[in-house]
PDB file of N, CA, C, O and CB in Angstrom:
ATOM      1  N   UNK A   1       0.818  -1.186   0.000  1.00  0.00           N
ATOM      2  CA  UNK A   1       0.000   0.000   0.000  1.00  0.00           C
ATOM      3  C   UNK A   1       0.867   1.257   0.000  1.00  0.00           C
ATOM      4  O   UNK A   1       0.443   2.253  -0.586  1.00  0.00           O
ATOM      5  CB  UNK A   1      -0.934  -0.006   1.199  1.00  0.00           C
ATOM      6  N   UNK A   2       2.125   1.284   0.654  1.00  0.00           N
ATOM      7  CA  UNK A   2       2.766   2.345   0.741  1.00  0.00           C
ATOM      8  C   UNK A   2       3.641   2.872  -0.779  1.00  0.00           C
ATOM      9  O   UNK A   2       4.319   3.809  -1.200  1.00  0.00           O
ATOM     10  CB  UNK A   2       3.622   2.051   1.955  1.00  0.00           C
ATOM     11  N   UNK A   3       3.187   1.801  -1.126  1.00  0.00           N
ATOM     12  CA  UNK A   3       4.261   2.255  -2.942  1.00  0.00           C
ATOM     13  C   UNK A   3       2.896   2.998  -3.786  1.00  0.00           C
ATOM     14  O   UNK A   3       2.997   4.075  -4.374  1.00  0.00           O
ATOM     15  CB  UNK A   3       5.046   0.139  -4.344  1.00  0.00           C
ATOM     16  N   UNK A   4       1.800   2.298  -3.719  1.00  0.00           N
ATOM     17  CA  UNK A   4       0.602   2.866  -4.642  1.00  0.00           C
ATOM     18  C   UNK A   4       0.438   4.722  -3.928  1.00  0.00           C
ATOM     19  O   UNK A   4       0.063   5.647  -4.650  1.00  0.00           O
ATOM     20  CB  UNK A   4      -1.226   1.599  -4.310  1.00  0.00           C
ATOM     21  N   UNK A   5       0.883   4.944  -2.137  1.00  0.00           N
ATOM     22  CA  UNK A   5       0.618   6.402  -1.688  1.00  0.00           C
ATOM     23  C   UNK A   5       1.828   6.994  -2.052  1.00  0.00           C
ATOM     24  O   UNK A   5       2.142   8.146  -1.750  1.00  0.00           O
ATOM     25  CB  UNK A   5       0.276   6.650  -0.116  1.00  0.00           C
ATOM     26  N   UNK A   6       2.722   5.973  -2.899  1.00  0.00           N
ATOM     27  CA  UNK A   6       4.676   6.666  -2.389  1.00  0.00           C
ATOM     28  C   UNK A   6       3.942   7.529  -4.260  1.00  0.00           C
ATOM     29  O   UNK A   6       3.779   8.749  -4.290  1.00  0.00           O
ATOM     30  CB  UNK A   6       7.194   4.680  -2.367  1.00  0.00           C
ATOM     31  N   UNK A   7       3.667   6.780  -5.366  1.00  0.00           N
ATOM     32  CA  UNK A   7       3.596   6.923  -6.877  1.00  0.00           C
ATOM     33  C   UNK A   7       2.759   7.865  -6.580  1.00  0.00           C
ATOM     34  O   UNK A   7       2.972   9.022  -6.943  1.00  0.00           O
ATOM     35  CB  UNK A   7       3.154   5.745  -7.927  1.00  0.00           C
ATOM     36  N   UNK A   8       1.882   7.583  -6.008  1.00  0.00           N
ATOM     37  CA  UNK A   8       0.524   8.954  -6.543  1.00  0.00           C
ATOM     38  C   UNK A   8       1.030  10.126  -5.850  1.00  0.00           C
ATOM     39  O   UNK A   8       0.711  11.171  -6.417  1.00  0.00           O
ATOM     40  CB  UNK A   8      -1.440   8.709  -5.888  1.00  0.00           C
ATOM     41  N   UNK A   9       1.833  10.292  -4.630  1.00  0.00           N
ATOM     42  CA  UNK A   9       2.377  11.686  -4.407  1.00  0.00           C
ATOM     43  C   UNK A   9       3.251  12.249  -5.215  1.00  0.00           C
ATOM     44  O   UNK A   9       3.484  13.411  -5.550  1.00  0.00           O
ATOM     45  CB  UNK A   9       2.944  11.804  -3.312  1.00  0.00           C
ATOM     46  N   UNK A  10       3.836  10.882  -5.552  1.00  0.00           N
ATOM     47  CA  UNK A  10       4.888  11.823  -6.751  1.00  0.00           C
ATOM     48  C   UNK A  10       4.355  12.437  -8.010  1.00  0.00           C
ATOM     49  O   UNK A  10       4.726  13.444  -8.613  1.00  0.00           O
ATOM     50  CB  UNK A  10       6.034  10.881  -7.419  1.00  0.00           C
ATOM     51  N   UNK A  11       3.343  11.537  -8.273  1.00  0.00           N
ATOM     52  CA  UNK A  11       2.473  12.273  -9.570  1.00  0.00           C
ATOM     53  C   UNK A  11       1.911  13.026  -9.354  1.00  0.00           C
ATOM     54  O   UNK A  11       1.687  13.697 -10.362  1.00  0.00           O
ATOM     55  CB  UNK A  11       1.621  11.750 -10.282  1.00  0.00           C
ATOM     56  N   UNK A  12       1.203  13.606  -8.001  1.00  0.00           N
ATOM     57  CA  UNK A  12       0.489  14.621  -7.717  1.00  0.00           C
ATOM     58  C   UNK A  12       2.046  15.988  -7.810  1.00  0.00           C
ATOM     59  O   UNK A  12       1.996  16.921  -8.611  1.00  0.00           O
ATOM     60  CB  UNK A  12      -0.477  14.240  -6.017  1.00  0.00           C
ATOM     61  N   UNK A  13       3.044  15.819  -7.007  1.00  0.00           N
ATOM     62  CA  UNK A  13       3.733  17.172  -6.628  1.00  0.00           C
ATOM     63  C   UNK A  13       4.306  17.448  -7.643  1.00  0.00           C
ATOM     64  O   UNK A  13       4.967  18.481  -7.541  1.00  0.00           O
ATOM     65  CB  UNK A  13       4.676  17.257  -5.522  1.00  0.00           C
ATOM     66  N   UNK A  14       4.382  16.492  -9.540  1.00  0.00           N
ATOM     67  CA  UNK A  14       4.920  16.634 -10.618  1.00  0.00           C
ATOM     68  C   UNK A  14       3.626  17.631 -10.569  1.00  0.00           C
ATOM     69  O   UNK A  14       3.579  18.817 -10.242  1.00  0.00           O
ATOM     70  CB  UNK A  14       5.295  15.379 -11.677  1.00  0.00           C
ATOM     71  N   UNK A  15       2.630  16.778 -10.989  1.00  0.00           N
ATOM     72  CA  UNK A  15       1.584  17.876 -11.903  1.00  0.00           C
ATOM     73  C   UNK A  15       1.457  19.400 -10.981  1.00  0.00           C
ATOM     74  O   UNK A  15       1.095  20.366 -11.653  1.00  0.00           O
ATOM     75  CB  UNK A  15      -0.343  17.046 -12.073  1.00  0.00           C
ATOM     76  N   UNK A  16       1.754  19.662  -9.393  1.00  0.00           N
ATOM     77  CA  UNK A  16       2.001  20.858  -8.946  1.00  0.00           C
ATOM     78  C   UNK A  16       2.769  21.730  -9.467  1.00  0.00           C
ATOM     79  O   UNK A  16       2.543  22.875  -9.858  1.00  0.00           O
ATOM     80  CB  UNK A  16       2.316  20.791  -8.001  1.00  0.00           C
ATOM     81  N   UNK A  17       4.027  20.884  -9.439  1.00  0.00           N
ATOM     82  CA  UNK A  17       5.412  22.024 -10.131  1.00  0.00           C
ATOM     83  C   UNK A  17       4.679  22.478 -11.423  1.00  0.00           C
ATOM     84  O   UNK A  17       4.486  23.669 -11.666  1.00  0.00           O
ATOM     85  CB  UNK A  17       7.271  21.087 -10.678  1.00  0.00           C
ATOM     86  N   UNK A  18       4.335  21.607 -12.128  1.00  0.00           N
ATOM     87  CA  UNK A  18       3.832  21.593 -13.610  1.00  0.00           C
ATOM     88  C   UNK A  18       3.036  23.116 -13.478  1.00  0.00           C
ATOM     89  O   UNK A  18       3.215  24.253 -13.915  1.00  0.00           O
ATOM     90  CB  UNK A  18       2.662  20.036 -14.071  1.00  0.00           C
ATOM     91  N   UNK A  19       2.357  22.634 -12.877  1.00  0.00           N
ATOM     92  CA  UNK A  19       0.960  23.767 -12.640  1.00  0.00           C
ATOM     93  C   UNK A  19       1.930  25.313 -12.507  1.00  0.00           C
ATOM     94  O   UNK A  19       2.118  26.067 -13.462  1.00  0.00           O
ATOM     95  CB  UNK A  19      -0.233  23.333 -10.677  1.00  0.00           C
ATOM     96  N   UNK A  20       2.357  25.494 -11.371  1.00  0.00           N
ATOM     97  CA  UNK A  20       3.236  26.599 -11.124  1.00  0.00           C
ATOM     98  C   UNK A  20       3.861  27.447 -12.174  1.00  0.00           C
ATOM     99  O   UNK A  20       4.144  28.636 -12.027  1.00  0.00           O
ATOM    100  CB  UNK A  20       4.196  26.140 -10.447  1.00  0.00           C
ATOM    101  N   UNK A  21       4.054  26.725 -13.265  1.00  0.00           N
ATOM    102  CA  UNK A  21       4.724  27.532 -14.269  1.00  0.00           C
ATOM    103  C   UNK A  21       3.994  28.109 -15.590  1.00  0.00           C
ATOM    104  O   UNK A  21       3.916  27.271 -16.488  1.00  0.00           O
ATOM    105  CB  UNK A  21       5.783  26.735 -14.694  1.00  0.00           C
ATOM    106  N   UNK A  22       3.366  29.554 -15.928  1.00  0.00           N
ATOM    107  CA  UNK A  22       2.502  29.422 -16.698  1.00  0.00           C
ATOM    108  C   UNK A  22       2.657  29.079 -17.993  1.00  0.00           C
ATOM    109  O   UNK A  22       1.741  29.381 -18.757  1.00  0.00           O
ATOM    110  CB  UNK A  22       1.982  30.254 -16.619  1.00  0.00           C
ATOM    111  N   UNK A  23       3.443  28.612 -18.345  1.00  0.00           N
ATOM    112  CA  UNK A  23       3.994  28.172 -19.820  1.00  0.00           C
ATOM    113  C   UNK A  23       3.347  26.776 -20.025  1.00  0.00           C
ATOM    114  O   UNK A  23       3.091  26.355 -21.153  1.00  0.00           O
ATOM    115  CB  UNK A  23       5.805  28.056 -19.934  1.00  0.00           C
ATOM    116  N   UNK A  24       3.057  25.973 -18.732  1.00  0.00           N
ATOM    117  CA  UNK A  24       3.094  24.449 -18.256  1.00  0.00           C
ATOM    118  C   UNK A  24       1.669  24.300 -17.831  1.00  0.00           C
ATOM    119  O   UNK A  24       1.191  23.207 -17.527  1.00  0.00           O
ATOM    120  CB  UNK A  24       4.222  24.069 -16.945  1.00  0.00           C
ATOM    121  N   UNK A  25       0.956  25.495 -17.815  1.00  0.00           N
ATOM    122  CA  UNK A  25      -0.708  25.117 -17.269  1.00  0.00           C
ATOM    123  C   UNK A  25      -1.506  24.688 -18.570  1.00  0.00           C
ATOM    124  O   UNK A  25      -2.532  24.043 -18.350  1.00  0.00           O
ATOM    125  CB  UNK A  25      -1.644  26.650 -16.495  1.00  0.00           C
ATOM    126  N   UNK A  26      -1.245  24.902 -19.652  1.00  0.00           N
ATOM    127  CA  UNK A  26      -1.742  24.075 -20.710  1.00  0.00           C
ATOM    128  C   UNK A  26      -1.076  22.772 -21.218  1.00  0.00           C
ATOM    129  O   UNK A  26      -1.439  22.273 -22.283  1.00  0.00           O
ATOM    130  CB  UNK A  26      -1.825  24.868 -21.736  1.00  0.00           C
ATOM    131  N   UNK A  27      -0.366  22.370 -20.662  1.00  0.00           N
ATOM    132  CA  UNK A  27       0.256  20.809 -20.996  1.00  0.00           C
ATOM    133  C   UNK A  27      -0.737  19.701 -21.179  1.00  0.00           C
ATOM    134  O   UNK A  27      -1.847  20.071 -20.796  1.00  0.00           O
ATOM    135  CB  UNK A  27       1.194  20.262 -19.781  1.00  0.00           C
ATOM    136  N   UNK A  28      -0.730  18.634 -21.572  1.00  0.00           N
ATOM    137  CA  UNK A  28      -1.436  17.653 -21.807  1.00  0.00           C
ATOM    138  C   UNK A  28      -1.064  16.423 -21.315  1.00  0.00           C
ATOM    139  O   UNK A  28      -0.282  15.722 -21.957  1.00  0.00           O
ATOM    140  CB  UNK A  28      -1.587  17.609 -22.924  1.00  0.00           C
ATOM    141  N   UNK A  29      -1.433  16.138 -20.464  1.00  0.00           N
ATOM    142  CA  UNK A  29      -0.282  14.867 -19.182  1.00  0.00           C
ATOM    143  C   UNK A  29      -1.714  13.540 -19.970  1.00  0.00           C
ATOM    144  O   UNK A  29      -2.930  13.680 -20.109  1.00  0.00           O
ATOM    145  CB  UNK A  29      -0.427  15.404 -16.076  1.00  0.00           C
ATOM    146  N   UNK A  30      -0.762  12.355 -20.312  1.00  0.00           N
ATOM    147  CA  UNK A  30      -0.949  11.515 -20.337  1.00  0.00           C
ATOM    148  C   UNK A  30       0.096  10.296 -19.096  1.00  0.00           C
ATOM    149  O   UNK A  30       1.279  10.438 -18.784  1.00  0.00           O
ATOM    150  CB  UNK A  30      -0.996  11.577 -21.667  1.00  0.00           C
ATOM    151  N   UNK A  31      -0.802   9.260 -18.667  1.00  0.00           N
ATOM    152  CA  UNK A  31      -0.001   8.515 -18.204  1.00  0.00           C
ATOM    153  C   UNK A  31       0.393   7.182 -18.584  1.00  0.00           C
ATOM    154  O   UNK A  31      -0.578   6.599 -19.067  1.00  0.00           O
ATOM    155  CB  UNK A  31      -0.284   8.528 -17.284  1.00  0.00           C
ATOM    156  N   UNK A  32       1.315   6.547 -18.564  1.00  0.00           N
ATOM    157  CA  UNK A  32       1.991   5.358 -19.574  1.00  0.00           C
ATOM    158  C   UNK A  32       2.407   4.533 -18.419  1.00  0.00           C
ATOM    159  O   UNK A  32       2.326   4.822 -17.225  1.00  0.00           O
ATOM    160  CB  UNK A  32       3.437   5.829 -20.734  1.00  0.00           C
ATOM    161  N   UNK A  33       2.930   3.310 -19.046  1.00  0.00           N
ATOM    162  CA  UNK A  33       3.948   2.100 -18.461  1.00  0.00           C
ATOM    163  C   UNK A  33       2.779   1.344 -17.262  1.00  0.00           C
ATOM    164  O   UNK A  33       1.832   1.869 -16.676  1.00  0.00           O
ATOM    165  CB  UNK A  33       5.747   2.932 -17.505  1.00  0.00           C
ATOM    166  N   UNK A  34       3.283  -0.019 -17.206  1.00  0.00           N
ATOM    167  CA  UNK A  34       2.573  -1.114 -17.126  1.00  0.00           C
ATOM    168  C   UNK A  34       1.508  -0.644 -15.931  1.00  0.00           C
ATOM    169  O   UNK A  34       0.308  -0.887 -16.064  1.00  0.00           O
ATOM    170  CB  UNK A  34       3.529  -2.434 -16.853  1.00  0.00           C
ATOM    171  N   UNK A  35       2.023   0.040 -14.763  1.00  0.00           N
ATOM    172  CA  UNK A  35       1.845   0.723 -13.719  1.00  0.00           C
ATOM    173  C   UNK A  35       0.762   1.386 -13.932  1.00  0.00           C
ATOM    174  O   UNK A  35      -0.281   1.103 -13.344  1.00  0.00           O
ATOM    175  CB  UNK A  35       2.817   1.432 -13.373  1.00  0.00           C
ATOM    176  N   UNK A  36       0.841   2.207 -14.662  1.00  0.00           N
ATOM    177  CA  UNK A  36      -0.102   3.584 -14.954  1.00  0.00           C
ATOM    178  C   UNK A  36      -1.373   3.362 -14.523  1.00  0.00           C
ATOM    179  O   UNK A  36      -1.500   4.282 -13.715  1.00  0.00           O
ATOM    180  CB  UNK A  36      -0.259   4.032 -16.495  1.00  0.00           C
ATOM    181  N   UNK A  37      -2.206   2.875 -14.519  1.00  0.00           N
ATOM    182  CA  UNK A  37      -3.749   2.488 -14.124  1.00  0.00           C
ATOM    183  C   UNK A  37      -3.557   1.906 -12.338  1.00  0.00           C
ATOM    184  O   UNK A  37      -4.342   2.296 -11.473  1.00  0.00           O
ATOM    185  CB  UNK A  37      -4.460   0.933 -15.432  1.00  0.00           C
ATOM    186  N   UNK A  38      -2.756   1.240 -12.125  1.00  0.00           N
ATOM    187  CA  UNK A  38      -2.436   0.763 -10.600  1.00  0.00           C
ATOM    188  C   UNK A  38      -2.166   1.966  -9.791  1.00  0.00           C
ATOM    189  O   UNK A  38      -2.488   1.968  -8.603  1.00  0.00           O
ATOM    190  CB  UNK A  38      -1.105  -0.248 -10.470  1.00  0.00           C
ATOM    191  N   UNK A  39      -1.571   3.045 -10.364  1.00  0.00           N
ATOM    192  CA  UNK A  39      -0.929   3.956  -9.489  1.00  0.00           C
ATOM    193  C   UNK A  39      -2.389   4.772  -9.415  1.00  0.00           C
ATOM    194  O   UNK A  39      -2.992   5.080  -8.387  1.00  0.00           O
ATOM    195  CB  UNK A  39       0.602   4.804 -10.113  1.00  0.00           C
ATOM    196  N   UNK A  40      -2.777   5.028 -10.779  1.00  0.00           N
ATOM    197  CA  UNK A  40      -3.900   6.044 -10.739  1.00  0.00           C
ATOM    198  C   UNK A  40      -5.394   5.324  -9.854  1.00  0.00           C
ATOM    199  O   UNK A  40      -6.025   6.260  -9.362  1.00  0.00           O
ATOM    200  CB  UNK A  40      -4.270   6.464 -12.551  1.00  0.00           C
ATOM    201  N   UNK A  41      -5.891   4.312  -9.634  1.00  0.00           N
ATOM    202  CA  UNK A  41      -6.672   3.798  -9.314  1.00  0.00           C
ATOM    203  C   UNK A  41      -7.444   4.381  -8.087  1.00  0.00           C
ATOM    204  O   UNK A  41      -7.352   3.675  -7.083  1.00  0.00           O
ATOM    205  CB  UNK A  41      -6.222   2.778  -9.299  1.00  0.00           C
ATOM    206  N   UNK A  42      -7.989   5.216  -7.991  1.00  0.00           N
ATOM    207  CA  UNK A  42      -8.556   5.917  -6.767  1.00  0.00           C
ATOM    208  C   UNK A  42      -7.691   6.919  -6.034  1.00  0.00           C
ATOM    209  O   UNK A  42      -7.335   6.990  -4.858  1.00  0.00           O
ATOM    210  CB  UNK A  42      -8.931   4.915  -5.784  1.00  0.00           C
ATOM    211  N   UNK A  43      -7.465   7.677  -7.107  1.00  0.00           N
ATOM    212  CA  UNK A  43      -6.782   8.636  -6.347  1.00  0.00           C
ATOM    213  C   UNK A  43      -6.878   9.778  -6.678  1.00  0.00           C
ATOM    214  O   UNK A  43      -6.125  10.639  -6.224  1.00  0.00           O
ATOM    215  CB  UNK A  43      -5.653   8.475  -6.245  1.00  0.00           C
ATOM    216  N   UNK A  44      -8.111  10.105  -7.797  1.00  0.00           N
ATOM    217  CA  UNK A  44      -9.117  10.954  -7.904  1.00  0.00           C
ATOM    218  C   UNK A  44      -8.219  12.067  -9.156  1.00  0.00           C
ATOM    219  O   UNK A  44      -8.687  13.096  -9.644  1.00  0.00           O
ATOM    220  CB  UNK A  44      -9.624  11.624  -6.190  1.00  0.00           C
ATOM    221  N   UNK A  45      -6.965  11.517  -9.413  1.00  0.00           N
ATOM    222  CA  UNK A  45      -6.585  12.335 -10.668  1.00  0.00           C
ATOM    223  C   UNK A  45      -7.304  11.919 -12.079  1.00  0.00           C
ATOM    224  O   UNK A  45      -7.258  10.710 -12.305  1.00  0.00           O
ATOM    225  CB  UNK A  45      -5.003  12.187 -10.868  1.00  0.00           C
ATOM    226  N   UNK A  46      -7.964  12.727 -13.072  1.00  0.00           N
ATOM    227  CA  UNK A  46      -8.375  12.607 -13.613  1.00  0.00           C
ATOM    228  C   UNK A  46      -7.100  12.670 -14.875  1.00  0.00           C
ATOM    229  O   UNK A  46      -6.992  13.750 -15.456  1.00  0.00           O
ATOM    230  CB  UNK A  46      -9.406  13.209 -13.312  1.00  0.00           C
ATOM    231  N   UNK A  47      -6.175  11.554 -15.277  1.00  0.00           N
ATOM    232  CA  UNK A  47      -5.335  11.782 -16.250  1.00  0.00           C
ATOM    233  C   UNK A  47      -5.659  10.361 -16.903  1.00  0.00           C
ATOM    234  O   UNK A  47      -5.678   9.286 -16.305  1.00  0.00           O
ATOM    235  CB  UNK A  47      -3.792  12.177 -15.798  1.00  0.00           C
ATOM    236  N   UNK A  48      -5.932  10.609 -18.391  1.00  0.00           N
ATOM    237  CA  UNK A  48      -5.773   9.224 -18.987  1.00  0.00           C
ATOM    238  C   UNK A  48      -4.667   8.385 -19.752  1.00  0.00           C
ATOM    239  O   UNK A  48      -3.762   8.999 -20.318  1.00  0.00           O
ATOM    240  CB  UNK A  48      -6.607   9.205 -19.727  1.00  0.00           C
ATOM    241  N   UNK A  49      -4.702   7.317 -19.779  1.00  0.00           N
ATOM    242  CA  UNK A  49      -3.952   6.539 -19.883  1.00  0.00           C
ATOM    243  C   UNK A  49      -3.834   5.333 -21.108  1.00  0.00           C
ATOM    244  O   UNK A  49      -4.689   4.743 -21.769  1.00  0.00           O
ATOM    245  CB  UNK A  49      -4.071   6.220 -18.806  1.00  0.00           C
ATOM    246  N   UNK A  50      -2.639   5.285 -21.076  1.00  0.00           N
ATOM    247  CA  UNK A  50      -2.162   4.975 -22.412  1.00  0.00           C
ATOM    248  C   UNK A  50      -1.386   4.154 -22.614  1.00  0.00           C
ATOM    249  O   UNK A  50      -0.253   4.557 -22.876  1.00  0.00           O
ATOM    250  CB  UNK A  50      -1.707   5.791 -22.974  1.00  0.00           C
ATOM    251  N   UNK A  51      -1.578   2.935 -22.593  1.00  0.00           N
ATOM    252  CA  UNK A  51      -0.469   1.916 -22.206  1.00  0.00           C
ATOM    253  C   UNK A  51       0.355   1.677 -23.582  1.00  0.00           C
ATOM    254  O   UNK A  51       1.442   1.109 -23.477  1.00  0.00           O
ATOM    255  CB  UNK A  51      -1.156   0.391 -21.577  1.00  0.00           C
ATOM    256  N   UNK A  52       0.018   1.976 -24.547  1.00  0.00           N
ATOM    257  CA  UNK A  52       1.059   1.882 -26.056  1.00  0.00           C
ATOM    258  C   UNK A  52       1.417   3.205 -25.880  1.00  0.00           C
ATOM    259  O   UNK A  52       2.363   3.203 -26.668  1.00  0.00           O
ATOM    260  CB  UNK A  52       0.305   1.535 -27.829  1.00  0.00           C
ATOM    261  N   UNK A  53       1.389   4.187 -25.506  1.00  0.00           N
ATOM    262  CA  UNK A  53       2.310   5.236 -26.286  1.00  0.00           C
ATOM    263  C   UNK A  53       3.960   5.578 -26.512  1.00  0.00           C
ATOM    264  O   UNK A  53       4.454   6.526 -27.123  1.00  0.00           O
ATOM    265  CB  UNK A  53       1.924   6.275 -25.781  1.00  0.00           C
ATOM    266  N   UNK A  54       4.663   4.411 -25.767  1.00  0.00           N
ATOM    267  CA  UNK A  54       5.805   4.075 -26.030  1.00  0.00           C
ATOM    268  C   UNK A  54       6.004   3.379 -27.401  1.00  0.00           C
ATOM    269  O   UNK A  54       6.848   3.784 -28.200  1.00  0.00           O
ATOM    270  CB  UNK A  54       6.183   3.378 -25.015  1.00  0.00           C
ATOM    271  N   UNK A  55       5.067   2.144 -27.687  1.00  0.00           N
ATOM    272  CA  UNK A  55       5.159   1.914 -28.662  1.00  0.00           C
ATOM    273  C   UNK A  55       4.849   2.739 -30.251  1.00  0.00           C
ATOM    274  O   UNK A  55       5.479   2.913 -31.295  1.00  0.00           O
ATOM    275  CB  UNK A  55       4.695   1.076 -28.360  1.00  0.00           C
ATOM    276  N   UNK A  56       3.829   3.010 -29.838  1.00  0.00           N
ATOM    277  CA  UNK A  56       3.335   4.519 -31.125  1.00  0.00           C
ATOM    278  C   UNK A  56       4.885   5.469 -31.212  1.00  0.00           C
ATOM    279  O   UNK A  56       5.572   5.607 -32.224  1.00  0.00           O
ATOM    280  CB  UNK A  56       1.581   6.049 -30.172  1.00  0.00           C
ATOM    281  N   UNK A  57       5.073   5.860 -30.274  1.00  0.00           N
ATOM    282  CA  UNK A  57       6.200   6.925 -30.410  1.00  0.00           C
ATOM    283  C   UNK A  57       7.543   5.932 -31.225  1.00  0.00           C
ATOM    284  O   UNK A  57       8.218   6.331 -32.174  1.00  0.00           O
ATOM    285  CB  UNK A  57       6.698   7.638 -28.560  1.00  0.00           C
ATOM    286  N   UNK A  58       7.662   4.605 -30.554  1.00  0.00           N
ATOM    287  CA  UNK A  58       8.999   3.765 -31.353  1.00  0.00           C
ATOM    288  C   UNK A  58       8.724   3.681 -32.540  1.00  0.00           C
ATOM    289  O   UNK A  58       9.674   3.737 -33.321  1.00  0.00           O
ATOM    290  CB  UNK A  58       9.365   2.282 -30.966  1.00  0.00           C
ATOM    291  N   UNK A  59       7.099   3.490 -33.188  1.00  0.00           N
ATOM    292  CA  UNK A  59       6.527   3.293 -34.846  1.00  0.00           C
ATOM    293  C   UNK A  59       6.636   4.012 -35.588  1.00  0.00           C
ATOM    294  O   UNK A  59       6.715   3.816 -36.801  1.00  0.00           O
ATOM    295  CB  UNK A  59       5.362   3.144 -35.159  1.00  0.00           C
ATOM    296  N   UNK A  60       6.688   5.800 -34.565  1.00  0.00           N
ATOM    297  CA  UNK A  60       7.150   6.931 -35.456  1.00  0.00           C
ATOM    298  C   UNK A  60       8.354   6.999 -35.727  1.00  0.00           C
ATOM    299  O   UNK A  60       8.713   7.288 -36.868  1.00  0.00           O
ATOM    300  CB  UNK A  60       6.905   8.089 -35.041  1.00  0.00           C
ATOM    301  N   UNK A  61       9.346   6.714 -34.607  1.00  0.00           N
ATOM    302  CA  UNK A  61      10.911   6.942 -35.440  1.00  0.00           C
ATOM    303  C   UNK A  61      11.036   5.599 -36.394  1.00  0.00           C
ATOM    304  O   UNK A  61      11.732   5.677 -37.406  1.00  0.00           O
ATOM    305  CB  UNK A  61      12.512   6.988 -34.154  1.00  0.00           C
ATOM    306  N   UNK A  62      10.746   5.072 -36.255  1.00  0.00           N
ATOM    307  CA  UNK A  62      10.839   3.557 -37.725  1.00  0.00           C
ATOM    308  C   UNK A  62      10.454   4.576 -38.699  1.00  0.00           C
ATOM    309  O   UNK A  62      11.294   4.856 -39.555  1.00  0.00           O
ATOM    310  CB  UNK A  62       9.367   1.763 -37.748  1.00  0.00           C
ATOM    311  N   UNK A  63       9.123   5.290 -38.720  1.00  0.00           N
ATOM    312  CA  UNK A  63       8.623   5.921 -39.982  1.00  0.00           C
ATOM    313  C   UNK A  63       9.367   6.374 -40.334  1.00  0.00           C
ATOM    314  O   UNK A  63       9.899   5.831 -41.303  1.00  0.00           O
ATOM    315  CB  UNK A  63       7.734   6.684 -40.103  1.00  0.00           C
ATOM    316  N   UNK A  64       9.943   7.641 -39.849  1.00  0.00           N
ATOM    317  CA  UNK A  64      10.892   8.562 -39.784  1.00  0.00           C
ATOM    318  C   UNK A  64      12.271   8.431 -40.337  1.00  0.00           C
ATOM    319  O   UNK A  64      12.819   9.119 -41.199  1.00  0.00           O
ATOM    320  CB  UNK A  64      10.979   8.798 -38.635  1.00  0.00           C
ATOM    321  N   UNK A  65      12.814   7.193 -39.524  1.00  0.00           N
ATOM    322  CA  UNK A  65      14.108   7.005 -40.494  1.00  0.00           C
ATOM    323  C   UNK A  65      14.157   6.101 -41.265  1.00  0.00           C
ATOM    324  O   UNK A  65      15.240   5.764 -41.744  1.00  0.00           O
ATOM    325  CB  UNK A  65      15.244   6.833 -39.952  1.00  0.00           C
ATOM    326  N   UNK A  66      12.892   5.413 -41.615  1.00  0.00           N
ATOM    327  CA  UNK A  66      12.527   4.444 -42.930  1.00  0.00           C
ATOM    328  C   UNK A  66      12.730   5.137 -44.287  1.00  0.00           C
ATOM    329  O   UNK A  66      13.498   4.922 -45.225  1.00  0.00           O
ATOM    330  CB  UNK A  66      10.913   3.961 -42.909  1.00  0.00           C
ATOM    331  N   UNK A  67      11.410   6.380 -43.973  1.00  0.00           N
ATOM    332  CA  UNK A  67      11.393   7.387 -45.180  1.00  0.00           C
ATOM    333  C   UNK A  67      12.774   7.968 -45.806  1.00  0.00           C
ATOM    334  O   UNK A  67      12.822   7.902 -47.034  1.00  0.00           O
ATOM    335  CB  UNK A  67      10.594   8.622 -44.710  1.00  0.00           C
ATOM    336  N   UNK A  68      13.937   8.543 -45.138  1.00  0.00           N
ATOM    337  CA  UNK A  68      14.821   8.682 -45.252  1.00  0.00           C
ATOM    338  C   UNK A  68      15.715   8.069 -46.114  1.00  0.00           C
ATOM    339  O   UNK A  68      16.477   8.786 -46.763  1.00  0.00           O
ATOM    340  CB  UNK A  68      14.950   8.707 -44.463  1.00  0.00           C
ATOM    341  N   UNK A  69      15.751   6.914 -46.227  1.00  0.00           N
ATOM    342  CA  UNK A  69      16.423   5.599 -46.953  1.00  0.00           C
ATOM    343  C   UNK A  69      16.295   5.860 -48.287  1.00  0.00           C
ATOM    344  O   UNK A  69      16.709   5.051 -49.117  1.00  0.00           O
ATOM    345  CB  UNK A  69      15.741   4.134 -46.649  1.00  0.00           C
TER     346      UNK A  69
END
């Protein structure tokens, strides 16, 4: 229990700093990796989640330096 309160504080005092800076109050926070739904699970942040977007992002650099060739 203390790792699911240790993750969600840390994700909460990120999205604070985040907040603090007005350049950073329009950001678009997605959350990723196997975790992501375990950590978020009742803890009333409303961020969604995305368990491929590591992979999407690896499909774009393939595109990227495919085209190139």
């Amino acid at each position: 229990m203390g790792a699911i309160w240790g993750y969600r504080g840390l994700v909460r005092e990120i999205l604070r700093a985040l907040m603090m800076d007005r350049a950073e109050k329009k950001a678009k926070v997605c959350a990723t990796g196997g975790y992501a739904s375990w950590v978020l699970r009742g803890s009333g942040l409303r961020i969604p989640v995305d368990s491929d977007l590591t992979l999407y992002g690896l499909g774009k650099i393939f595109e990227l330096n495919h085209d190139k060739r």
